[in-house]
C-alpha positions, 0 to 999 in steps of 0.5 A, a space after each residue: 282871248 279876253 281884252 285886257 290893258 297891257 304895260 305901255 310902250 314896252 314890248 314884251 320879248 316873245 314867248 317860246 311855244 308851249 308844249 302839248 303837254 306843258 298846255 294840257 298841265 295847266 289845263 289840268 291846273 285850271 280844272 282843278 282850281 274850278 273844281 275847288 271854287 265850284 265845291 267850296 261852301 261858305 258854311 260858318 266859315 268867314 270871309 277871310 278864310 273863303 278868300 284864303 280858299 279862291 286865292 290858293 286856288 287861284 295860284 294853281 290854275 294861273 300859269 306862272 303865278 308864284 303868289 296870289 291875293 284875293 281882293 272883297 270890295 264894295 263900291 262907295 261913291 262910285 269907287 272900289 273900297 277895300 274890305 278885306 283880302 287874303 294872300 297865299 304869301 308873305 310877299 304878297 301881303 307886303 304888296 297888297 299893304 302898298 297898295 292900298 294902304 300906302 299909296 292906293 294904286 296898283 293893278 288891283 285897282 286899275 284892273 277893276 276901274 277898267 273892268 278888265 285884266 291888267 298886265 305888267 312884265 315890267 313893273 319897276 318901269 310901268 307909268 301906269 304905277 310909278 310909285 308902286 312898280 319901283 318899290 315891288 320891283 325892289 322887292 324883286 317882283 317883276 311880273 303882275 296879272 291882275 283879273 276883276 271879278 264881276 258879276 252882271 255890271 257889279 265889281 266885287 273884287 279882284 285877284 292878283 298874281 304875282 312872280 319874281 320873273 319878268 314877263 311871267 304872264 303870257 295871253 295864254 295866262 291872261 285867257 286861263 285867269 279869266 276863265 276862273 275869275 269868272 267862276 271865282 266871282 259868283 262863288 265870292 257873290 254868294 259868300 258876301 250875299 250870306 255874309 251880309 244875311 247873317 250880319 243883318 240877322 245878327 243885327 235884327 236879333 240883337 235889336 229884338 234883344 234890346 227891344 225886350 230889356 227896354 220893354 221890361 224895365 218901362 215894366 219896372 218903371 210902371 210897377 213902381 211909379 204907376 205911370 204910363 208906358 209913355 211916360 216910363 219910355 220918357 223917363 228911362 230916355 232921360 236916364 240914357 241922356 243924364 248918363 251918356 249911355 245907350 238906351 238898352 244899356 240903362 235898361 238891362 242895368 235896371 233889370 239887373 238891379 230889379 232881379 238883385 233884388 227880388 233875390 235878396 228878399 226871396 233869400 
């Protein structure tokens, strides 16, 4: 049975055992939302729609949860700052938009600076969140089992769960979480390391794109001045500063201007 940071003071009532069968059903659930994460491909799809993925798989394999959200984050300065998430309901966004938005606390939160799943069966009355709690509990949500996702020593995000029932979560949700956050999380890696290579490829070939145009108008500038490429690079950099605008945007207005005009001649 995992650790993890439990409501303070308060004392949950205790838990009917469960049946075989109710324990072999989430077994089944949970199997099946390890076998989704383990099959899903991040192909074309964006970050947003792969979160989408882990939270509706998530709500599946966590026993008791009514609504899931699927936190990406990067750690900046030592902390965790939100990128982008995804929820299976309404209710959930609202919170979400709480609790990072709003207020920034909550379990998500706290659940990745301890590194460690956070529980609450109380949340109107959980210390750990007092702006928070009160507000989703008048929404008339009541029970919260948050689970970091870490891979090595690296927190990249975190899922949430969520029902309207008070103490929703038992240690036997808590165990079951954790088993399919720990999939969860290398499933989510590999998704942010091809994000972040397609961003960098993006960037490279719009960087070689604008590397072309600059070269092709200091040709322009050369054929008609007869100066040095040295000197055409100074004299289209004083054009971007006289005009505020980006070097590659000044350069691709003259090459532009240049084919305008051999059209004209060669018509």
């Amino acid at each position: 049975m995992p650790e993890y940071d439990a409501q303070p003071i308060r004392t949950p009532p205790a838990q009917p055992e469960q049946s075989w069968a109710q324990l072999h059903a989430d077994e089944l659930d949970l199997r099946a939302g390890l076998q989704g994460v383990a099959c899903m491909v991040a192909g074309m799809r964006t970050m947003s729609e792969i979160l989408g993925n882990l939270a509706e798989f998530a709500r599946r394999a966590i026993p008791g949860a009514e609504g899931t959200g699927v936190t990406s984050v990067r750690i900046m300065s030592g902390r965790p700052h939100v990128q982008t998430w995804a929820v299976t309901t309404a209710f959930v966004e609202q919170i979400h938009t709480v609790q990072y938005n709003d207020l920034e606390e909550g379990p998500c939160l706290t659940c990745m600076a301890s590194r460690q799943p956070a529980v609450s069966g109380s949340l109107g009355s959980d210390r750990r969140w007092p702006h928070l709690g009160g507000r989703v509990a008048r929404m008339g949500v009541h029970s919260v089992l948050s689970l970091p996702l870490i891979v090595g020593e690296q927190v990249i995000g975190a899922i949430d769960s969520y029902a309207h029932e008070r103490d929703a979560f038992t240690d036997h949700a808590v165990e079951l979480g954790s088993q399919f956050a720990a999939s969860a999380a290398v499933s989510l890696y590999n998704a942010q390391l091809l994000a972040d290579t397609r961003e960098h490829t993006e960037r490279l070939q719009r960087a070689l794109a604008s590397r072309a145009m600059i070269d092709q108008a200091i040709g322009i500038i050369r054929s008609r001045s007869g100066v040095t490429a040295e000197d055409a690079f100074d004299r289209l950099t004083r054009l971007s500063q006289n005009q505020n605008v980006k070097l590659h945007v000044v350069a691709e207005q003259m090459v532009d201007e240049a084919v305008r005009k051999a059209r004209i001649r060669r018509a």
